[in-house]
PDB file of N, H, CA, C and O in Angstrom:
ATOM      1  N   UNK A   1     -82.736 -13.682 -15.465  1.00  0.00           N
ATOM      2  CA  UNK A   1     -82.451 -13.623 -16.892  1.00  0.00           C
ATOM      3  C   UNK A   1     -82.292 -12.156 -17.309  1.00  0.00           C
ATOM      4  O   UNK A   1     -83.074 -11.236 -17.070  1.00  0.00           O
ATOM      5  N   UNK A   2     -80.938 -12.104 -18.088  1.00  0.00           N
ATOM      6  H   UNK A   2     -80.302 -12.852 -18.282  1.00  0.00           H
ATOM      7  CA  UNK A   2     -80.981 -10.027 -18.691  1.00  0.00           C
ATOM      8  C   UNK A   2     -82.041  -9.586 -19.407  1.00  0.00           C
ATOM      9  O   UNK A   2     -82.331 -10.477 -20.206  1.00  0.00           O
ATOM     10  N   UNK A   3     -82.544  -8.939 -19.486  1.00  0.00           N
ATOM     11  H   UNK A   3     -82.309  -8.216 -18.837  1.00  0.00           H
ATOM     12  CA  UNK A   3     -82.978  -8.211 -20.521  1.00  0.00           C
ATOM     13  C   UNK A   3     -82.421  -8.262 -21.592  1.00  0.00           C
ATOM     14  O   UNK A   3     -81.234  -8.575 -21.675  1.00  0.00           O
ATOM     15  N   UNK A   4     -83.341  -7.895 -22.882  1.00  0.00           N
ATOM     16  H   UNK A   4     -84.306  -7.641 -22.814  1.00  0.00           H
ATOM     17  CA  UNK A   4     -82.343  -8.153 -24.111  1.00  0.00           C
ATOM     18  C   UNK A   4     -81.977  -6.998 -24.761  1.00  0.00           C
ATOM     19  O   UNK A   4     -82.754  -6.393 -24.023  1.00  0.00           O
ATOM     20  N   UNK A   5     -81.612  -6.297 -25.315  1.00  0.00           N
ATOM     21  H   UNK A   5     -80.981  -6.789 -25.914  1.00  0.00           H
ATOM     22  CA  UNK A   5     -80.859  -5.009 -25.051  1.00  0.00           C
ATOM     23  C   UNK A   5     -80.574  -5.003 -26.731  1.00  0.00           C
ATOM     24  O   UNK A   5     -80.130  -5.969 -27.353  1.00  0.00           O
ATOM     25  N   UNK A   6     -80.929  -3.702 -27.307  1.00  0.00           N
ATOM     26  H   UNK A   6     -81.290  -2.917 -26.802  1.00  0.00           H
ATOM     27  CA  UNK A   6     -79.767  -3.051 -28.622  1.00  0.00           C
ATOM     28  C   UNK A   6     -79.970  -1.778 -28.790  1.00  0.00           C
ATOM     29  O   UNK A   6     -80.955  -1.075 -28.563  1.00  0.00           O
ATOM     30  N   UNK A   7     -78.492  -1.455 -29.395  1.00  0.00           N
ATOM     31  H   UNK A   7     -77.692  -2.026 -29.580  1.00  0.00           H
ATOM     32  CA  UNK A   7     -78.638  -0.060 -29.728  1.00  0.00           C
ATOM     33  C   UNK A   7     -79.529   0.372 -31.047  1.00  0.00           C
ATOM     34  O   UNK A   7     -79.791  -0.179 -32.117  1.00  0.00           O
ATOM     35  N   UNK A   8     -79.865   1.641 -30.434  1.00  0.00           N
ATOM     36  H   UNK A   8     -79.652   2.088 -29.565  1.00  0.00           H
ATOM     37  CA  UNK A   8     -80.529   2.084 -31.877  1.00  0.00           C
ATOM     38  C   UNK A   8     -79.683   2.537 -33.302  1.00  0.00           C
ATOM     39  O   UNK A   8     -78.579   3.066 -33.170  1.00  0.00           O
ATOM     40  N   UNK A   9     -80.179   2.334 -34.496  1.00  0.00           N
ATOM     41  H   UNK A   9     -81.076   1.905 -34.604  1.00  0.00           H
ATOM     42  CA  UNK A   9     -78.726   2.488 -35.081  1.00  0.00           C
ATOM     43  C   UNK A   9     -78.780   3.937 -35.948  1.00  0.00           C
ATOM     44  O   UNK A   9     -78.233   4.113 -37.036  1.00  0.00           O
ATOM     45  N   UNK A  10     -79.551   4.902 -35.219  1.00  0.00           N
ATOM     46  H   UNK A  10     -79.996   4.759 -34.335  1.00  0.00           H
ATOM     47  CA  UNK A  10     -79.000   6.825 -35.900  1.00  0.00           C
ATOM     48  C   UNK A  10     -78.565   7.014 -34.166  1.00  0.00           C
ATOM     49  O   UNK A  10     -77.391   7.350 -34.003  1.00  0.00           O
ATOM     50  N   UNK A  11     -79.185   6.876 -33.209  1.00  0.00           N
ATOM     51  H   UNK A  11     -80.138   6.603 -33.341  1.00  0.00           H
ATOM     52  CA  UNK A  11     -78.539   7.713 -32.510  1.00  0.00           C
ATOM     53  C   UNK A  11     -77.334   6.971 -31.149  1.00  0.00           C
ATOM     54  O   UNK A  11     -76.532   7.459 -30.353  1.00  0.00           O
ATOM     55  N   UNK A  12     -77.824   5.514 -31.508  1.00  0.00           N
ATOM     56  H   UNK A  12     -78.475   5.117 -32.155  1.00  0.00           H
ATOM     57  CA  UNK A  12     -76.665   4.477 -30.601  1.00  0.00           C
ATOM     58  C   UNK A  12     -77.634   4.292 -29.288  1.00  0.00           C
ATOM     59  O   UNK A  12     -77.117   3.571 -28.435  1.00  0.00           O
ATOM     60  N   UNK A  13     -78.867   4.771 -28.973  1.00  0.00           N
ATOM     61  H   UNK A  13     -79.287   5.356 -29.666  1.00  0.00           H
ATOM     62  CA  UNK A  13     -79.227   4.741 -27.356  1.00  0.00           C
ATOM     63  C   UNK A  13     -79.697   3.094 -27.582  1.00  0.00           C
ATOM     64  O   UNK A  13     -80.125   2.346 -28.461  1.00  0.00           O
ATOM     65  N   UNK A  14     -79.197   3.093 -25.765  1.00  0.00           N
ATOM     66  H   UNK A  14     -78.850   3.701 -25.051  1.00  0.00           H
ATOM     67  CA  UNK A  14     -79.614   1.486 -25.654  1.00  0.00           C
ATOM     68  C   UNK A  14     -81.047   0.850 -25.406  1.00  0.00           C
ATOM     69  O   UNK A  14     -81.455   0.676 -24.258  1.00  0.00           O
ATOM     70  N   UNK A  15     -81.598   0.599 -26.226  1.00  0.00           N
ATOM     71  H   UNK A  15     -81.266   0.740 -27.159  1.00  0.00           H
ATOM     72  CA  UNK A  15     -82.927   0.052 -26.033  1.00  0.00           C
ATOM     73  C   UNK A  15     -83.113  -1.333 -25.109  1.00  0.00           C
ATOM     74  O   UNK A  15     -82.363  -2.308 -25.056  1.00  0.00           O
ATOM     75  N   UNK A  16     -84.231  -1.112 -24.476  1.00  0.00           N
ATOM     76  H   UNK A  16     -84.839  -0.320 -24.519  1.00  0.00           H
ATOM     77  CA  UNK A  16     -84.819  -2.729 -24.001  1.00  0.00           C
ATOM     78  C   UNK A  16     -86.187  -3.013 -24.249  1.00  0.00           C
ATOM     79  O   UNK A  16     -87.162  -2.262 -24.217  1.00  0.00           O
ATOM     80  N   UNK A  17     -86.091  -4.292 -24.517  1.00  0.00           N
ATOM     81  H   UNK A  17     -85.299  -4.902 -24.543  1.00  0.00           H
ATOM     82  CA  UNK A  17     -87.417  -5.181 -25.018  1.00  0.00           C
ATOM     83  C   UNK A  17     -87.822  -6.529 -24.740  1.00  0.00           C
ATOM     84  O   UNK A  17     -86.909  -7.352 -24.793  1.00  0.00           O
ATOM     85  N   UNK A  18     -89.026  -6.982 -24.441  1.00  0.00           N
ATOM     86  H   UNK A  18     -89.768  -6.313 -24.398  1.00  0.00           H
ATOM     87  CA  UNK A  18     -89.597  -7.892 -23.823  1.00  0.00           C
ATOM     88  C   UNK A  18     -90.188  -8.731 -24.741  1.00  0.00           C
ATOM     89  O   UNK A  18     -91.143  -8.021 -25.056  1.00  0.00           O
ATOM     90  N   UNK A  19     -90.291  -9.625 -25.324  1.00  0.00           N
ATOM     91  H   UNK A  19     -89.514 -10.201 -25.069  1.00  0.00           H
ATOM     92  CA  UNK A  19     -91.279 -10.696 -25.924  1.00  0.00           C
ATOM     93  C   UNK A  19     -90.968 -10.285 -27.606  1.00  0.00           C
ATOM     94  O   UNK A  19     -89.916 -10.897 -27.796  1.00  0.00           O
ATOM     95  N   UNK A  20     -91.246  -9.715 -28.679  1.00  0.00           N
ATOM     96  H   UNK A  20     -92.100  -9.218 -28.524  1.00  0.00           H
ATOM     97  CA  UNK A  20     -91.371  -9.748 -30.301  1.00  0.00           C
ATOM     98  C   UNK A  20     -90.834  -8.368 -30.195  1.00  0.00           C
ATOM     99  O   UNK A  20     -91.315  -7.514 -29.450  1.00  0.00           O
ATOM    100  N   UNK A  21     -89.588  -8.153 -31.148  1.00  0.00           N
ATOM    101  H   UNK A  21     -89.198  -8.847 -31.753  1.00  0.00           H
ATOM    102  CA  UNK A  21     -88.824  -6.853 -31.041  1.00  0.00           C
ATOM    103  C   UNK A  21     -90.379  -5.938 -31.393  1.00  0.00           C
ATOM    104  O   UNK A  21     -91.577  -6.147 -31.589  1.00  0.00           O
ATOM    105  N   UNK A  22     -89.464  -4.912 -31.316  1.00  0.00           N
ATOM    106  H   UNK A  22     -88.491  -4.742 -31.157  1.00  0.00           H
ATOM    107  CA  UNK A  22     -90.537  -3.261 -31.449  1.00  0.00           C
ATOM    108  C   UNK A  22     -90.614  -3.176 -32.692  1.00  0.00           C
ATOM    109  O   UNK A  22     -89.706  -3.595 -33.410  1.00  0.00           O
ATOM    110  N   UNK A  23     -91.914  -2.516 -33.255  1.00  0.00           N
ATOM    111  H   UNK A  23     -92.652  -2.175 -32.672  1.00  0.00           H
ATOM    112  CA  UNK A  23     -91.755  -2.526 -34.707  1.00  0.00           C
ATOM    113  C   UNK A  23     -91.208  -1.900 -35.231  1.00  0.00           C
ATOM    114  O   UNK A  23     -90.944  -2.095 -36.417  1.00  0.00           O
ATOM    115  N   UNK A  24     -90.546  -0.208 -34.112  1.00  0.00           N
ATOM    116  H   UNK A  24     -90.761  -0.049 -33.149  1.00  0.00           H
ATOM    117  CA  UNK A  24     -89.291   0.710 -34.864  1.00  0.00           C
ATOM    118  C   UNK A  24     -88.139  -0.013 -34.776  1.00  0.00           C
ATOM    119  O   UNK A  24     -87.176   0.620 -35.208  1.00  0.00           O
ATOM    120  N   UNK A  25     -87.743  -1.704 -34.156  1.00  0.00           N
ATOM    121  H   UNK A  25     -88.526  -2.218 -33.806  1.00  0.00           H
ATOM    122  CA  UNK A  25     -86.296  -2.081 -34.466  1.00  0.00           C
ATOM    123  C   UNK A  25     -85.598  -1.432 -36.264  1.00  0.00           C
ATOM    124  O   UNK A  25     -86.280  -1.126 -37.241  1.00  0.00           O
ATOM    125  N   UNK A  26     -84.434  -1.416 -36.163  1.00  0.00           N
ATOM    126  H   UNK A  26     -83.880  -1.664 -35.369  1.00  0.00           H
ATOM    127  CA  UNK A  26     -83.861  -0.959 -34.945  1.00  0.00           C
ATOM    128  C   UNK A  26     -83.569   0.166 -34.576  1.00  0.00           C
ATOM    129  O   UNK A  26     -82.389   0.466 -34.390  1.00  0.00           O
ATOM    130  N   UNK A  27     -84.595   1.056 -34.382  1.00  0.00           N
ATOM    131  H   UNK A  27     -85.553   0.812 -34.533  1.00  0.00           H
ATOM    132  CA  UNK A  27     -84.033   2.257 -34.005  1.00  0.00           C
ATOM    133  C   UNK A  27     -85.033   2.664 -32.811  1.00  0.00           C
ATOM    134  O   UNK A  27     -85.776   1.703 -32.610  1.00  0.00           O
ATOM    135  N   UNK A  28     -85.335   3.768 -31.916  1.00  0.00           N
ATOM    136  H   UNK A  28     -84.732   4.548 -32.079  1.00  0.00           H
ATOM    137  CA  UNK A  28     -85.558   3.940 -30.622  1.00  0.00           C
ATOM    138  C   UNK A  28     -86.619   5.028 -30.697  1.00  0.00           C
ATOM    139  O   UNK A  28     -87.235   5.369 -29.687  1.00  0.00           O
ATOM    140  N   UNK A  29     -86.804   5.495 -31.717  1.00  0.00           N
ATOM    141  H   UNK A  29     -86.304   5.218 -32.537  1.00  0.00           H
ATOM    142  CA  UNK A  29     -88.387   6.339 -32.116  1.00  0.00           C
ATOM    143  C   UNK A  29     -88.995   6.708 -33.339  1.00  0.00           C
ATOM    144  O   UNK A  29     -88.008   6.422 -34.016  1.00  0.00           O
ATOM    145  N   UNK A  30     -89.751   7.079 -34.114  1.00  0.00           N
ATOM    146  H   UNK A  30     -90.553   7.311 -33.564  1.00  0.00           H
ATOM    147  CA  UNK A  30     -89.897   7.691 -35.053  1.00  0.00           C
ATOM    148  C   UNK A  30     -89.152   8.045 -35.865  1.00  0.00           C
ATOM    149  O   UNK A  30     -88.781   7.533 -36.921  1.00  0.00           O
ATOM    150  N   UNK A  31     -88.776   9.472 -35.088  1.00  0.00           N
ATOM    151  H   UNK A  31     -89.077   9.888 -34.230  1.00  0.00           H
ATOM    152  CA  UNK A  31     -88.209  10.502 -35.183  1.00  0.00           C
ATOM    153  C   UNK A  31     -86.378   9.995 -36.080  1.00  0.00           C
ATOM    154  O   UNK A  31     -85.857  10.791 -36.861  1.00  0.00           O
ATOM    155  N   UNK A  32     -85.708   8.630 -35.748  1.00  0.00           N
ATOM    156  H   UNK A  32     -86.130   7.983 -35.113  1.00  0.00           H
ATOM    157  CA  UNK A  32     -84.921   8.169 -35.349  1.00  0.00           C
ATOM    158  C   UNK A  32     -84.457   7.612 -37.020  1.00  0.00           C
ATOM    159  O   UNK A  32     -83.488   7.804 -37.754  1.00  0.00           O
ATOM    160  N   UNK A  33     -86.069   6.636 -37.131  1.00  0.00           N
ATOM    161  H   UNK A  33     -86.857   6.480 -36.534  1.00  0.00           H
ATOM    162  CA  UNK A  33     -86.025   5.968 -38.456  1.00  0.00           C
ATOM    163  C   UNK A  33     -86.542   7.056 -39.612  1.00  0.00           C
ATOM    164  O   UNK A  33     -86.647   6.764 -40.803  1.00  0.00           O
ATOM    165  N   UNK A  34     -86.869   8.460 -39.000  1.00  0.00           N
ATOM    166  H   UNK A  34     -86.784   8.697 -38.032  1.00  0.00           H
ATOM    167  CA  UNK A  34     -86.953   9.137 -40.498  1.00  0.00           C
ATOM    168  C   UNK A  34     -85.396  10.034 -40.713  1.00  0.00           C
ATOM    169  O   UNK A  34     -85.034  10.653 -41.714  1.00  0.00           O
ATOM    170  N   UNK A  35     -84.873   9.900 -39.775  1.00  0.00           N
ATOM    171  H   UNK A  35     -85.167   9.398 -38.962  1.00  0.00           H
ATOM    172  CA  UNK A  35     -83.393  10.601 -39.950  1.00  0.00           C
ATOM    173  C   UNK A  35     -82.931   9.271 -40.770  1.00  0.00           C
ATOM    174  O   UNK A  35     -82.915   9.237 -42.001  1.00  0.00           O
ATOM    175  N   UNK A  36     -82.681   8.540 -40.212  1.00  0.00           N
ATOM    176  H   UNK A  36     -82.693   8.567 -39.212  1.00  0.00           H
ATOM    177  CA  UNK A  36     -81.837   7.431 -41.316  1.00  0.00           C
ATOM    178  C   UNK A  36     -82.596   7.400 -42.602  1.00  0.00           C
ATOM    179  O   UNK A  36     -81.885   7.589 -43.589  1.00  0.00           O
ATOM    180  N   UNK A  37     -84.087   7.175 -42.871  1.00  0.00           N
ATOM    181  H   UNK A  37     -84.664   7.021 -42.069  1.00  0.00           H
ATOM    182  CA  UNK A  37     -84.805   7.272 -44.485  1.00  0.00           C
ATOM    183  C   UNK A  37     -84.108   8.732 -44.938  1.00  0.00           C
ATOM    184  O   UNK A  37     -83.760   8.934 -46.101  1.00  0.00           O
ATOM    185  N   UNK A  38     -84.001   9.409 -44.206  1.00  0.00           N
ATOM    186  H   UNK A  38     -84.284   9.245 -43.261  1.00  0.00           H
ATOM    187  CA  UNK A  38     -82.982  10.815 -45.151  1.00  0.00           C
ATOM    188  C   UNK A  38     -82.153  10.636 -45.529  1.00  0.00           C
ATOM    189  O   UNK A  38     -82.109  10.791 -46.750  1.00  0.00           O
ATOM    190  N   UNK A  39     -81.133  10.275 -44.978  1.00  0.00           N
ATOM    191  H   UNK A  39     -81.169  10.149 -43.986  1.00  0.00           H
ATOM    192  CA  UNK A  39     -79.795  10.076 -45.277  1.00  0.00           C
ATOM    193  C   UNK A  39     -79.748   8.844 -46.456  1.00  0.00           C
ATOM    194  O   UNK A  39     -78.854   8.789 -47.301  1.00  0.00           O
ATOM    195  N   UNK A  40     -80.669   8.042 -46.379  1.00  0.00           N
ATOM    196  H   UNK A  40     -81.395   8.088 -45.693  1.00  0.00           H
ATOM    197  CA  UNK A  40     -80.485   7.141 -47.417  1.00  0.00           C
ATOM    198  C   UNK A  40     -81.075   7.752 -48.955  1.00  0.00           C
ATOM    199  O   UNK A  40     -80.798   7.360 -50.089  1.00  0.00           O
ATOM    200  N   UNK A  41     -82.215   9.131 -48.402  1.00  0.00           N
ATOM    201  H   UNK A  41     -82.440   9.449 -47.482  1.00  0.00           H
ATOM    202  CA  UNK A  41     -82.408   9.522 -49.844  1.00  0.00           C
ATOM    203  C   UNK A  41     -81.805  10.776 -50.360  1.00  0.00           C
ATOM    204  O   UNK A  41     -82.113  11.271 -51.444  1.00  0.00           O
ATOM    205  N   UNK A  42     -80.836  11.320 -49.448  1.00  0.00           N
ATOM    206  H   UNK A  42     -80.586  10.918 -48.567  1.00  0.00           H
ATOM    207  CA  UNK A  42     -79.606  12.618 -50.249  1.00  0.00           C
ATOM    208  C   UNK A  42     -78.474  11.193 -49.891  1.00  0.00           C
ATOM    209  O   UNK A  42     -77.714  11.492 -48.970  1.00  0.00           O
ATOM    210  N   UNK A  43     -78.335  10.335 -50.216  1.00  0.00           N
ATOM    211  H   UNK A  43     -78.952  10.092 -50.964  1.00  0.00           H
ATOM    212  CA  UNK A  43     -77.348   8.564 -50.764  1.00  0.00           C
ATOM    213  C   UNK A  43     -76.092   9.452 -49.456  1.00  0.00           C
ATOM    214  O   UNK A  43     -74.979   9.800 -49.850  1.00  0.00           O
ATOM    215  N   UNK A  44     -76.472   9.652 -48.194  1.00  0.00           N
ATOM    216  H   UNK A  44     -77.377   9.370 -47.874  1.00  0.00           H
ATOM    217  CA  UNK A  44     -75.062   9.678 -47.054  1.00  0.00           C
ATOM    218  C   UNK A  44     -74.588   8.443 -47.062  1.00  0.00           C
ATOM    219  O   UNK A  44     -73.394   8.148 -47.109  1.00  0.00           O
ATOM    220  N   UNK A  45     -75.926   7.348 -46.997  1.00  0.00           N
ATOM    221  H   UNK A  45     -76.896   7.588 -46.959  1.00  0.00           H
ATOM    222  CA  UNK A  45     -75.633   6.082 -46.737  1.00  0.00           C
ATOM    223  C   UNK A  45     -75.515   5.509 -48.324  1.00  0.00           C
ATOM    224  O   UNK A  45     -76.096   6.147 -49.201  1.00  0.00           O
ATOM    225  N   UNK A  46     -74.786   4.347 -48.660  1.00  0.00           N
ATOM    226  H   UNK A  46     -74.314   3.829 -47.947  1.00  0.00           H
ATOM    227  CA  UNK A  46     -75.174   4.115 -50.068  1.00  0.00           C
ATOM    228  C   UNK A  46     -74.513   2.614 -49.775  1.00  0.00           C
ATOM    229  O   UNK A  46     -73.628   2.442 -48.936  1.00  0.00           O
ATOM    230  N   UNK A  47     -75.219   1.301 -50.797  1.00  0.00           N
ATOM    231  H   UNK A  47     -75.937   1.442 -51.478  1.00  0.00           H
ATOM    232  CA  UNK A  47     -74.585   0.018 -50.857  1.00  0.00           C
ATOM    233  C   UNK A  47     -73.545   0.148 -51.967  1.00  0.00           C
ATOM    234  O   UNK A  47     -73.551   0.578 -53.121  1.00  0.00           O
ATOM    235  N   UNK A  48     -72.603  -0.431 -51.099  1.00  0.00           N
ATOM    236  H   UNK A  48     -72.599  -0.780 -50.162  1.00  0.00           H
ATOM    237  CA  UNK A  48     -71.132  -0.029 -52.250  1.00  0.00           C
ATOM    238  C   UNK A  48     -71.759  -1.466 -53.065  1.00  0.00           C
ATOM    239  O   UNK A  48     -72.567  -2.192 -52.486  1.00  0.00           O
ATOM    240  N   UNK A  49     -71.226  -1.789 -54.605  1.00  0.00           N
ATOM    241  H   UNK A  49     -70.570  -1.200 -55.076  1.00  0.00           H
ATOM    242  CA  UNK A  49     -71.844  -1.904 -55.806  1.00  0.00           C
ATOM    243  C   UNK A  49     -70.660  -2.427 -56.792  1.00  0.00           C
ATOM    244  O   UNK A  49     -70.072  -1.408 -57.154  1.00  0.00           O
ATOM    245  N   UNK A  50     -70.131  -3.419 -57.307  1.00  0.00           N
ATOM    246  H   UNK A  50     -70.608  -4.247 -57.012  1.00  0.00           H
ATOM    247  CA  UNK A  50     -69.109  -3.207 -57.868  1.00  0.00           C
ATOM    248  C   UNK A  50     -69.607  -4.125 -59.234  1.00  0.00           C
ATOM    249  O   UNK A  50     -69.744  -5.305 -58.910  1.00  0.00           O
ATOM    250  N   UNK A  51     -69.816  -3.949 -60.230  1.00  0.00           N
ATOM    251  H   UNK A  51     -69.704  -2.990 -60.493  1.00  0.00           H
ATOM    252  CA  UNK A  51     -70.564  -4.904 -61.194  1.00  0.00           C
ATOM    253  C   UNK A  51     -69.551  -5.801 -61.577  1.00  0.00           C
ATOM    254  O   UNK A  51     -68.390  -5.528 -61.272  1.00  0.00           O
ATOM    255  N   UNK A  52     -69.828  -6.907 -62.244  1.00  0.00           N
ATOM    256  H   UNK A  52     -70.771  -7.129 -62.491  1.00  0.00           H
ATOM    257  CA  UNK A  52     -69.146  -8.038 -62.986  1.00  0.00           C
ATOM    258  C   UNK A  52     -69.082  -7.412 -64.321  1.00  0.00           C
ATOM    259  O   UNK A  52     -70.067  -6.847 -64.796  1.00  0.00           O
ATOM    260  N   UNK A  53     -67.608  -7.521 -65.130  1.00  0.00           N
ATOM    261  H   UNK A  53     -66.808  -7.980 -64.744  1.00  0.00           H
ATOM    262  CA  UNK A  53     -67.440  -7.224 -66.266  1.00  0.00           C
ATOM    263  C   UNK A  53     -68.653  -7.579 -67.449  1.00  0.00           C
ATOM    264  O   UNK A  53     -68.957  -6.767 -68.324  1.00  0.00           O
ATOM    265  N   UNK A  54     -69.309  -8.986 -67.307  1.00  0.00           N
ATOM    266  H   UNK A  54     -69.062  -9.645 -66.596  1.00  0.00           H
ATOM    267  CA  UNK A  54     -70.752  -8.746 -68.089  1.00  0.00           C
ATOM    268  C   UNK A  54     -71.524  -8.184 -67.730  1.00  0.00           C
ATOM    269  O   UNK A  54     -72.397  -7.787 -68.502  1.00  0.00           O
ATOM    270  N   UNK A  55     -71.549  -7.922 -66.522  1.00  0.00           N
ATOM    271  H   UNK A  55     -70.839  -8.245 -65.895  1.00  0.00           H
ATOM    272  CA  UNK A  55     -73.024  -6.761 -66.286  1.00  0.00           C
ATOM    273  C   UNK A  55     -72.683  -5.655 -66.537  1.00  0.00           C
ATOM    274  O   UNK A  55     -73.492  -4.836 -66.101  1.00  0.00           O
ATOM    275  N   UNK A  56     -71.438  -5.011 -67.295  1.00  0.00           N
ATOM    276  H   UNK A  56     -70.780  -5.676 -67.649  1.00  0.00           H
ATOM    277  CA  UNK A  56     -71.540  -3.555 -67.611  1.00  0.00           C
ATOM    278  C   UNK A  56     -72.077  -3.578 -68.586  1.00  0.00           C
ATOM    279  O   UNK A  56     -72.373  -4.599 -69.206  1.00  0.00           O
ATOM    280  N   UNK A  57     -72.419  -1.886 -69.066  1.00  0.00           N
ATOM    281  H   UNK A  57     -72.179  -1.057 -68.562  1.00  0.00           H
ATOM    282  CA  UNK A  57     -73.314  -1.679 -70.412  1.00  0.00           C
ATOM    283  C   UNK A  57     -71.887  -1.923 -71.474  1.00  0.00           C
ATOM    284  O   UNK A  57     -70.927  -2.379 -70.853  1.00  0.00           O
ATOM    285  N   UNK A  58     -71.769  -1.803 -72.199  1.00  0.00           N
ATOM    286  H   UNK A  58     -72.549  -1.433 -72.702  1.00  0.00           H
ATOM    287  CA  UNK A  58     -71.189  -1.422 -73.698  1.00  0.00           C
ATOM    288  C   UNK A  58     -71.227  -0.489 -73.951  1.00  0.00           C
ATOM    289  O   UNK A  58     -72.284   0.017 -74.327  1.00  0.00           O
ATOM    290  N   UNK A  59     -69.941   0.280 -73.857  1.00  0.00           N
ATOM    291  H   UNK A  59     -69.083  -0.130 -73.551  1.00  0.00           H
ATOM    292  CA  UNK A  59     -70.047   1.975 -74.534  1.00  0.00           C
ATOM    293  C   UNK A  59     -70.763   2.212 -75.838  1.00  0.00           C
ATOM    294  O   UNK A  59     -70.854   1.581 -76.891  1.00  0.00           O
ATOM    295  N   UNK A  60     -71.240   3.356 -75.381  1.00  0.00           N
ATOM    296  H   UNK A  60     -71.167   3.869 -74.526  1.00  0.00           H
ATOM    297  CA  UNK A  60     -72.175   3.882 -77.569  1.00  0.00           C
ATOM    298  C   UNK A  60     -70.780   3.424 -78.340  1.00  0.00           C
ATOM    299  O   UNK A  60     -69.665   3.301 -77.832  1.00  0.00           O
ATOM    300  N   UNK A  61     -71.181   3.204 -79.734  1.00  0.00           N
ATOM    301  H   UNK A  61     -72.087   3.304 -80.146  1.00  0.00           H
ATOM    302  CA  UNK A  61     -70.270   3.738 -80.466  1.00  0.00           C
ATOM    303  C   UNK A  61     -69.456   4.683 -80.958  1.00  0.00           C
ATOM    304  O   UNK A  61     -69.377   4.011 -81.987  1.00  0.00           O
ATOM    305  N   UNK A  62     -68.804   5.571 -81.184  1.00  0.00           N
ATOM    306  H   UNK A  62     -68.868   6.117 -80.349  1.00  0.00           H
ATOM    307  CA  UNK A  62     -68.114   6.841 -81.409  1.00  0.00           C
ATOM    308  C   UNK A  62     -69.268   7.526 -82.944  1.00  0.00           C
ATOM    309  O   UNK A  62     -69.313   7.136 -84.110  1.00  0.00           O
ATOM    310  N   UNK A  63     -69.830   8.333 -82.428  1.00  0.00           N
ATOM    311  H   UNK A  63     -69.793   8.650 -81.480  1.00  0.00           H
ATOM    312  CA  UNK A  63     -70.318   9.184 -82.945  1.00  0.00           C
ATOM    313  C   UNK A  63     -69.695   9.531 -84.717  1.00  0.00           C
ATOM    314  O   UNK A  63     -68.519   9.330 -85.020  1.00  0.00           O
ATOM    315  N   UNK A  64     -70.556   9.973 -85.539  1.00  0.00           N
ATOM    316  H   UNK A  64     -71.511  10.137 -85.292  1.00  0.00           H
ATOM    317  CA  UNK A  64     -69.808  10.167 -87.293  1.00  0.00           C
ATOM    318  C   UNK A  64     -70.481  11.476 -87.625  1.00  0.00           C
ATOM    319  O   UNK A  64     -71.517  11.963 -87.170  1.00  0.00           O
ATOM    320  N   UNK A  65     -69.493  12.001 -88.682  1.00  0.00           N
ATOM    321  H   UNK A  65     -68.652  11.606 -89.052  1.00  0.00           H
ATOM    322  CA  UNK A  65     -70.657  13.173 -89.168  1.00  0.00           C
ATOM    323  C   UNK A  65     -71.491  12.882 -89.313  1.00  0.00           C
ATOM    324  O   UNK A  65     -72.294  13.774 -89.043  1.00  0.00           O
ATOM    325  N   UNK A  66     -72.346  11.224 -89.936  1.00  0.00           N
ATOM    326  H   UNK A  66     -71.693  10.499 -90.155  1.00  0.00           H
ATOM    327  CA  UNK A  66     -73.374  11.635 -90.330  1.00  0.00           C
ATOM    328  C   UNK A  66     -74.641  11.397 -89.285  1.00  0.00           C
ATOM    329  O   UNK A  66     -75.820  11.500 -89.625  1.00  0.00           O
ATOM    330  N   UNK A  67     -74.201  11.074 -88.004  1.00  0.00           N
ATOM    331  H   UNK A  67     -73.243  10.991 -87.727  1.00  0.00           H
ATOM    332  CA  UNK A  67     -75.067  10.827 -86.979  1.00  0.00           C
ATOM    333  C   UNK A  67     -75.411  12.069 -86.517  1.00  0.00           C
ATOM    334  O   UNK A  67     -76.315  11.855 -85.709  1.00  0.00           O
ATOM    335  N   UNK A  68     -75.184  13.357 -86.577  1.00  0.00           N
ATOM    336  H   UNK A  68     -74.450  13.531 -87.233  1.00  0.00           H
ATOM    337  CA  UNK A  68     -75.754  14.269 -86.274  1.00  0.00           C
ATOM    338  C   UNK A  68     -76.827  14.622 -87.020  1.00  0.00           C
ATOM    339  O   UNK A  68     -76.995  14.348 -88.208  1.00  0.00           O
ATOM    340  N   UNK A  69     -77.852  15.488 -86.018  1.00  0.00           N
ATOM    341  H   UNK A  69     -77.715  15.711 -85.053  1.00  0.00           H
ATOM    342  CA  UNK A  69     -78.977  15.585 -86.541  1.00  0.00           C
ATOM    343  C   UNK A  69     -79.114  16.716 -87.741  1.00  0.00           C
ATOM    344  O   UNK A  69     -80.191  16.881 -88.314  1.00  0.00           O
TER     345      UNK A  69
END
């Protein structure tokens, strides 16, 4: 029977594992899953997002003289 095999997904190396994945699935060290938590918090990585016309906000209204302070 093969081994069961995946890549890690920052640096691609091929991992192998025996019985209940690793608890760094999927990635291959530490080191591995705090490079990807970076990139997700300066947004390299980002979930593209596209809203439904009701879920946008409603623009302000256009501003009047007398709304200034």
């Amino acid at each position: 029977m093969p081994v069961p095999t995946y890549r890690c997904a920052t640096c691609d190396r091929p991992m192998q594992w025996s019985g209940a994945l690793p608890d760094l699935y999927p990635f291959c060290s530490k080191r591995c899953k705090l490079v990807d938590l970076g990139r997700w918090l300066r947004e390299k990585h980002a979930i593209e997002y596209h809203p439904k016309p009701e879920e946008r906000p409603e623009p302000p209204p256009p501003a009047t003289p007398d709304d200034r302070p």
